[in-house]
C-alpha positions as CSV (number, residue, x, y, z in Angstrom):
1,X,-56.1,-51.5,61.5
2,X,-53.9,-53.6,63.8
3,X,-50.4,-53.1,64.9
4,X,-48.2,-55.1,66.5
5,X,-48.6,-56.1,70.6
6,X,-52.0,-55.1,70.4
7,X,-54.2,-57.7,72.5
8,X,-57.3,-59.0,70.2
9,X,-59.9,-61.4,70.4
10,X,-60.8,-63.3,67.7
11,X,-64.3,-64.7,67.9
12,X,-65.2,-68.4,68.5
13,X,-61.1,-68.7,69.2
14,X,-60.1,-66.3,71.9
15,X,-57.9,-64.0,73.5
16,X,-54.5,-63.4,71.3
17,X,-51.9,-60.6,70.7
18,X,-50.5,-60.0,66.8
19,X,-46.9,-60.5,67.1
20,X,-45.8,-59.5,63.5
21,X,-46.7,-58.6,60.6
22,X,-45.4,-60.2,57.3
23,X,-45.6,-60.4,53.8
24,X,-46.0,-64.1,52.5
25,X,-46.8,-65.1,49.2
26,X,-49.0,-68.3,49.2
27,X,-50.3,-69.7,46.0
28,X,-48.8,-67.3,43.7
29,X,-50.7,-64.2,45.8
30,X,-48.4,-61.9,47.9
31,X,-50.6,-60.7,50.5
32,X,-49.9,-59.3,54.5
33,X,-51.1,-61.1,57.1
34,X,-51.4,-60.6,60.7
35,X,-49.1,-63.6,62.1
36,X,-51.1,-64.0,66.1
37,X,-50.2,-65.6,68.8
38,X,-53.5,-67.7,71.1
39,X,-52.1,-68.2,74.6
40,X,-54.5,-69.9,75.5
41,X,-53.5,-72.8,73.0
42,X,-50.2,-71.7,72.5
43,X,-51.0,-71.8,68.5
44,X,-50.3,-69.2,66.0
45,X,-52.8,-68.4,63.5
46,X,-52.3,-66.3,60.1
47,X,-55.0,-63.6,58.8
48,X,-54.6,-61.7,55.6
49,X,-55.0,-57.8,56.6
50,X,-57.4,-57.6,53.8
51,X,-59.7,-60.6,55.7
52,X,-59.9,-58.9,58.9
53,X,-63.2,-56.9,58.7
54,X,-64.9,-60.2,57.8
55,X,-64.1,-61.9,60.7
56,X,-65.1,-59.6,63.6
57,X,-61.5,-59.5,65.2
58,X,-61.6,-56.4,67.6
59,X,-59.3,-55.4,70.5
60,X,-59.3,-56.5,74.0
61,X,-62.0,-54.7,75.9
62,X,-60.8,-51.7,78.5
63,X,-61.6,-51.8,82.3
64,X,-64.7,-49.4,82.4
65,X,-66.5,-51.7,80.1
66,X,-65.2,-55.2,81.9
67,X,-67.3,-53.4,85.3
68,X,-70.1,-53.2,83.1
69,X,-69.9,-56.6,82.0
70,X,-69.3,-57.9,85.4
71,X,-72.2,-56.5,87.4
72,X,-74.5,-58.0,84.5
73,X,-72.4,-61.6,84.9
74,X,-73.4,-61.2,88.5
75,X,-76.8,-59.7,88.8
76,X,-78.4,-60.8,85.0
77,X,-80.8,-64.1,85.3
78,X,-81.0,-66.6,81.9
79,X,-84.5,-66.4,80.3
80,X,-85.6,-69.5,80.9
81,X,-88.8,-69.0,78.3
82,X,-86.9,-70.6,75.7
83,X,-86.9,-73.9,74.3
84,X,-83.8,-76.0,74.3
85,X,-82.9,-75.4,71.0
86,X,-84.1,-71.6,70.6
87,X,-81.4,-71.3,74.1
88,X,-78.8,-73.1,72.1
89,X,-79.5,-71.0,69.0
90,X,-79.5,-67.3,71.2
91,X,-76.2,-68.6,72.8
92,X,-74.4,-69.5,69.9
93,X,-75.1,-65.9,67.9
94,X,-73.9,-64.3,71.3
95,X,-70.8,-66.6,70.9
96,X,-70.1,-65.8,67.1
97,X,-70.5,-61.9,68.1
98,X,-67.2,-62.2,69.8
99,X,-68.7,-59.5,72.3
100,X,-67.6,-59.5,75.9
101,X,-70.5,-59.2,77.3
102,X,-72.5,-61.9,75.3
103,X,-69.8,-64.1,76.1
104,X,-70.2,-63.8,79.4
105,X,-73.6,-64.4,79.3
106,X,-73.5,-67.6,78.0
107,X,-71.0,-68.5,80.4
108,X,-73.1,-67.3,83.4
109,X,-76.6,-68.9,81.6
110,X,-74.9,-72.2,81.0
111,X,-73.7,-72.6,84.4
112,X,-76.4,-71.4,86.1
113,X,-78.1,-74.2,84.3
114,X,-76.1,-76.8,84.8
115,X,-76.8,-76.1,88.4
116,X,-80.7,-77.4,87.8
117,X,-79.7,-80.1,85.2
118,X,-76.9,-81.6,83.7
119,X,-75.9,-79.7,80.3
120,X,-75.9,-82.0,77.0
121,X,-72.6,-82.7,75.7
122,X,-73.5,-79.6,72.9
123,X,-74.2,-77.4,75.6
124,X,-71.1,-78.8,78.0
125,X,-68.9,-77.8,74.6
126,X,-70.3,-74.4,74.0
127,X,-70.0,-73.9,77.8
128,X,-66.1,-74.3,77.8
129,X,-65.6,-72.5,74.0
130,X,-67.5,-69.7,76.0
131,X,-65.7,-69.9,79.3
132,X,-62.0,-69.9,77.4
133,X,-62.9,-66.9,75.5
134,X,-64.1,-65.0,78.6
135,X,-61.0,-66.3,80.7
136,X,-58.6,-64.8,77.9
137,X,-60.2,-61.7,77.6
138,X,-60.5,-61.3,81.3
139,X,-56.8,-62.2,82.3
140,X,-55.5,-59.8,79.9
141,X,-57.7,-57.0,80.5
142,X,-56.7,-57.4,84.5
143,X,-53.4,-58.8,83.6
144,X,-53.6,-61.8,85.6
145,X,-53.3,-65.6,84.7
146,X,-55.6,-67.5,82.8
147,X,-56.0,-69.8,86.2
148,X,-57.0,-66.6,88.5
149,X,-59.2,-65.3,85.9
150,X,-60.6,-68.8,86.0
151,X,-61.2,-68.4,89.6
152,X,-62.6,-65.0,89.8
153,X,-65.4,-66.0,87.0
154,X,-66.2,-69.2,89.7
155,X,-66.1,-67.2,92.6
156,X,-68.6,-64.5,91.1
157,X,-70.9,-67.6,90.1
158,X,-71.3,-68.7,93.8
């Protein structure tokens, strides 16, 4: 499914690239596993191959789709018709999707919000789990640092 180099993000972790493949046996079970490096954490992280489907790994996004998502992190508008907790509930699916583009909706939602009101510490942690993700996936699909990527997602907020 995956090969080595190949840029992934895993959801609810982040932006990572699989740097080997390796055949460990653990607990009496020789299996392959993906070994993957998370730069935004600098931890490695081991996934049997045979796991992967489960947990919605998929490969970094390419540029045509990163424009789509972009102009609807810039122009899009949070529906503020829900409740606190149906918000929290919408936001957290988009985040377990692992999708780019629900991602960045939350991101552009929750700080669009905090702009009218202070976010609860829930919402303030699912803010930055959703801003790390998008800065990963962003500064490897422009290949840029995790720091401008950082800025270009503020700068497209003002």
């Amino acid at each position: 499914m995956f090969k080595i180099g190949d840029q992934i993000i895993y959801p609810m972790q982040g932006a990572a690239v699989i740097d080997s493949i390796e055949e460990k046996v653990i607990q009496g079970v020789t299996q392959q596993y993906y070994i993957i490096h998370m730069p935004s954490s600098n931890m490695k992280l081991m996934i049997p191959k045979g796991n992967v489907s489960r947990t919605k790994i998929r490969l970094v996004e390419d540029h045509d789709h990163l424009e789509t998502v972009l102009d609807d992190f810039s122009n899009g508008h949070p529906d503020d018709s829900l409740s606190w907790k149906q918000k929290y509930d919408v936001n957290m699916k988009k985040l377990k999707s692992g999708e780019l583009l629900a991602g960045a909706q939350v991101v552009r939602d929750l700080t669009l919000q905090s702009k009218e009101k202070p976010l609860n510490p829930s919402e303030k942690e699912m803010l930055d789990t959703a801003k790390r993700m998008f800065v990963g996936e962003l500064s490897l699909i422009k290949g840029i640092s995790q720091l401008e990527a950082t800025e270009f997602i503020n700068e497209a907020l003002k």
